[in-house]
FIVOGU-90315 format. One record per atom (N, C-alpha, C): x negated, y negated, z negated; residue in one letter. Coordinates in steps of 0.1 Angstrom, whole numbers, plus 5000, padded with zeros to 4 digits. Atoms other than C-alpha are relative to their C-alpha. Layout:
XYZa;...
# end
This chain:
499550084989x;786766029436x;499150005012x;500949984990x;785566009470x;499749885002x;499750164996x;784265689476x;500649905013x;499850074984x;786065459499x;501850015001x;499149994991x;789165609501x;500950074986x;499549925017x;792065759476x;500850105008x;499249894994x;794366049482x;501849974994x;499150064996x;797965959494x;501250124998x;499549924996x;800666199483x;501849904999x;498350094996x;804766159497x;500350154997x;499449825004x;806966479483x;501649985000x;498550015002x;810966489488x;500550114994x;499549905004x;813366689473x;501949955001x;498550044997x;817166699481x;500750034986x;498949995015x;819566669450x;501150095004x;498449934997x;822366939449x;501249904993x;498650065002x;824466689431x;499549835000x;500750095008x;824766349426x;499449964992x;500750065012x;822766129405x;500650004990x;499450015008x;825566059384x;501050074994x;499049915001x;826866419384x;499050044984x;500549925013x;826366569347x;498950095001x;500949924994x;823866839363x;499049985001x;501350114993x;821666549372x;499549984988x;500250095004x;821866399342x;498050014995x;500849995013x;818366539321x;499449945010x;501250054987x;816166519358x;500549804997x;499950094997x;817666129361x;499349944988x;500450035012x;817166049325x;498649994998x;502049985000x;813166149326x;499349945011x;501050054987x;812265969359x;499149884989x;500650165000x;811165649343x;499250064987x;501049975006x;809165869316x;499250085003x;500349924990x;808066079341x;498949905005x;501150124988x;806365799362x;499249934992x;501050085010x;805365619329x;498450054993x;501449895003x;803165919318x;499050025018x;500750064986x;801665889360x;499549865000x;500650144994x;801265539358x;498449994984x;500950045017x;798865579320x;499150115005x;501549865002x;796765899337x;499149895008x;501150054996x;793065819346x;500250025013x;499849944991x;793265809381x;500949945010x;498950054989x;796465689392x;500149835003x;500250184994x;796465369416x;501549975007x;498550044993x;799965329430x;500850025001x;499049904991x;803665419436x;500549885003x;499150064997x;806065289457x;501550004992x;498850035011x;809165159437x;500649905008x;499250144995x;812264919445x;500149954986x;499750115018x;813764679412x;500150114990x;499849925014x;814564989394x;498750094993x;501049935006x;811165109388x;499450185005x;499949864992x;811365419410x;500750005013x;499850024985x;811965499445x;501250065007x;499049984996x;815265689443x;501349935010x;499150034994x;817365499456x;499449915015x;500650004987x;814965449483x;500650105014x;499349884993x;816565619512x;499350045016x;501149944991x;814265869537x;500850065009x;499949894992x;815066049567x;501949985004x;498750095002x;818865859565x;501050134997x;499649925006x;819766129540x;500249944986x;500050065022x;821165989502x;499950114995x;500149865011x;820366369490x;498949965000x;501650035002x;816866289497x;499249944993x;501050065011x;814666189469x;498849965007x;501250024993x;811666039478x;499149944989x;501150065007x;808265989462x;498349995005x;501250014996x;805065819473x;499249944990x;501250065014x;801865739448x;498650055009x;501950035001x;798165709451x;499350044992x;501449935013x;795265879431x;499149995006x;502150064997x;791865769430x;499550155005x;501149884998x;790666169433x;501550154997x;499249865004x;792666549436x;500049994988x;500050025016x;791466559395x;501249914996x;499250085006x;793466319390x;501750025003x;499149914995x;796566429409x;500750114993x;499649825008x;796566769396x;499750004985x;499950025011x;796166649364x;501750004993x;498750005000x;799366479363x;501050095002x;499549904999x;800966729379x;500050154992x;500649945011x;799767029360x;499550014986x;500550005007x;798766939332x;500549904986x;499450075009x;801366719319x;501550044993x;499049995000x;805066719310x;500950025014x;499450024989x;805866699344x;499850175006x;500349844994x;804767069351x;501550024995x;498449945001x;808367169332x;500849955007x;498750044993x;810266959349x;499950075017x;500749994986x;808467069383x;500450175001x;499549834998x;809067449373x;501950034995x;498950024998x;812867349365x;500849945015x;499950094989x;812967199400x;502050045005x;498949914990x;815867479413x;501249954993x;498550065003x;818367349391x;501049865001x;498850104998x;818767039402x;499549975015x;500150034986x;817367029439x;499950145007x;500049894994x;817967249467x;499150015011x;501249994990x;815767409492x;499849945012x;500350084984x;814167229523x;499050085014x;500349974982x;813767309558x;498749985006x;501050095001x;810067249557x;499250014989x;500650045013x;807267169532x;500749854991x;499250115008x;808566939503x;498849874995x;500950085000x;805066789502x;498849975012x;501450034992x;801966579522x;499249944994x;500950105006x;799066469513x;499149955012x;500450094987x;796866239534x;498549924993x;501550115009x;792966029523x;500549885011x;499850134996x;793665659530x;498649954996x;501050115004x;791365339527x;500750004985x;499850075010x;790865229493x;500549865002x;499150135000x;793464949486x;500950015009x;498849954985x;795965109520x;501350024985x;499149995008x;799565089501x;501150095011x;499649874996x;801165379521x;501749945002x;498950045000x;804665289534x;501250095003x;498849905001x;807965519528x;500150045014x;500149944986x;807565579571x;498950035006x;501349975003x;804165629568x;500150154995x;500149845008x;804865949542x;500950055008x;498949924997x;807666069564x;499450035011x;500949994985x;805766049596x;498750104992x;501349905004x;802766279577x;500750144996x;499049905005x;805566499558x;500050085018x;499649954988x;806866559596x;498950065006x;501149944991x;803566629611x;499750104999x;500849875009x;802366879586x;501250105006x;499749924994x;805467029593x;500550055016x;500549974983x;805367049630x;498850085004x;501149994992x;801767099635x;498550084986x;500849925006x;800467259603x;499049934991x;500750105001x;797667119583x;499149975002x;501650034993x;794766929592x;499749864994x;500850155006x;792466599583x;501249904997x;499050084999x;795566389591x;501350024990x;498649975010x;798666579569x;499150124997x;500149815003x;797966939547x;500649984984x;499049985011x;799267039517x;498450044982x;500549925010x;797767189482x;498550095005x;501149894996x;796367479496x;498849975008x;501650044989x;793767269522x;499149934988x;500750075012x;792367099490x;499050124994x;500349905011x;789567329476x;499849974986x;499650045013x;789067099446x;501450034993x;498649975005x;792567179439x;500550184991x;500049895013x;791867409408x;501150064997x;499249905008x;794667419387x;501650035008x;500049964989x;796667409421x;500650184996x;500049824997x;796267799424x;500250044987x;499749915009x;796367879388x;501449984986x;498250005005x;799467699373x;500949935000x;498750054997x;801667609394x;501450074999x;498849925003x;805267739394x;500650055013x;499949994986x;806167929426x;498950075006x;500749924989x;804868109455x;499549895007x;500750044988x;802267979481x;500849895007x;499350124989x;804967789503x;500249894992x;499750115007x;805867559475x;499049864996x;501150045005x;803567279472x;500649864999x;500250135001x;805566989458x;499649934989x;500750115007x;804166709435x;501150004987x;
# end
């Protein structure tokens, strides 16, 4: 962990079908064991959620295809744990079957104050920047992370892909 401050990621992904199309169902089914295995790693300090426990039905960029997900980690390790290292990697390398490709990177990351709770126009305004303007101290992706081990060695996808 760095002290002082934690690392802020926001990742979208557009649904090819509804939520409540058959298609959907396995991805919809696994959110809330998905987030439960994130909320029990070492590491993780926050997501944003409405009553249902998840932030779907959160609505970004005034698109209802748009999934949205913002959380908190004490340190990259921690992060790329979850990611990589969990159950959530298959779902992450199943992505194409139930979301379709975006115009843009599908992820930002950002270092906040310790205890800053990151707000759904906060991650869209960083999302946007990065892609506008590339990455830097303020928005970057995966690849600006050099801590970001297993990152480079197993993730699913080429270089441009860097969501959460």
């Amino acid at each position: 962990m760095t002290e002082g401050r934690h690392l802020a990621q926001f990742n979208i992904a557009r649904a090819r079908y509804p939520l409540d199309d058959p298609r959907m169902r396995e991805f919809v089914e696994n959110v809330d064991r998905v987030n439960a295995l994130a909320n029990g790693i070492d590491g993780f300090v926050w997501r944003l959620a409405d009553d249902s426990g998840h932030a779907m039905n959160i609505r970004v960029y005034d698109d209802p295809t748009i999934l949205p997900n913002l959380t908190v980690w004490e340190s990259v390790e921690a992060l790329e744990r979850f990611v990589w290292q969990t159950v959530h990697r298959r779902f992450y390398g199943r992505r194409e079957q139930w979301f379709a490709a975006l115009d843009g990177p599908p992820l930002v990351l950002w270092w906040i104050p310790e205890g800053h709770r990151p707000t759904m126009e906060e991650g869209a305004e960083r999302l946007d920047h990065l892609k506008n303007h590339g990455s830097s101290d303020y928005a970057f992706s995966w690849d600006s992370l050099p801590a970001a081990t297993h990152w480079r060695t197993a993730r699913c996808g080429t270089t441009s892909e860097h969501a959460a």
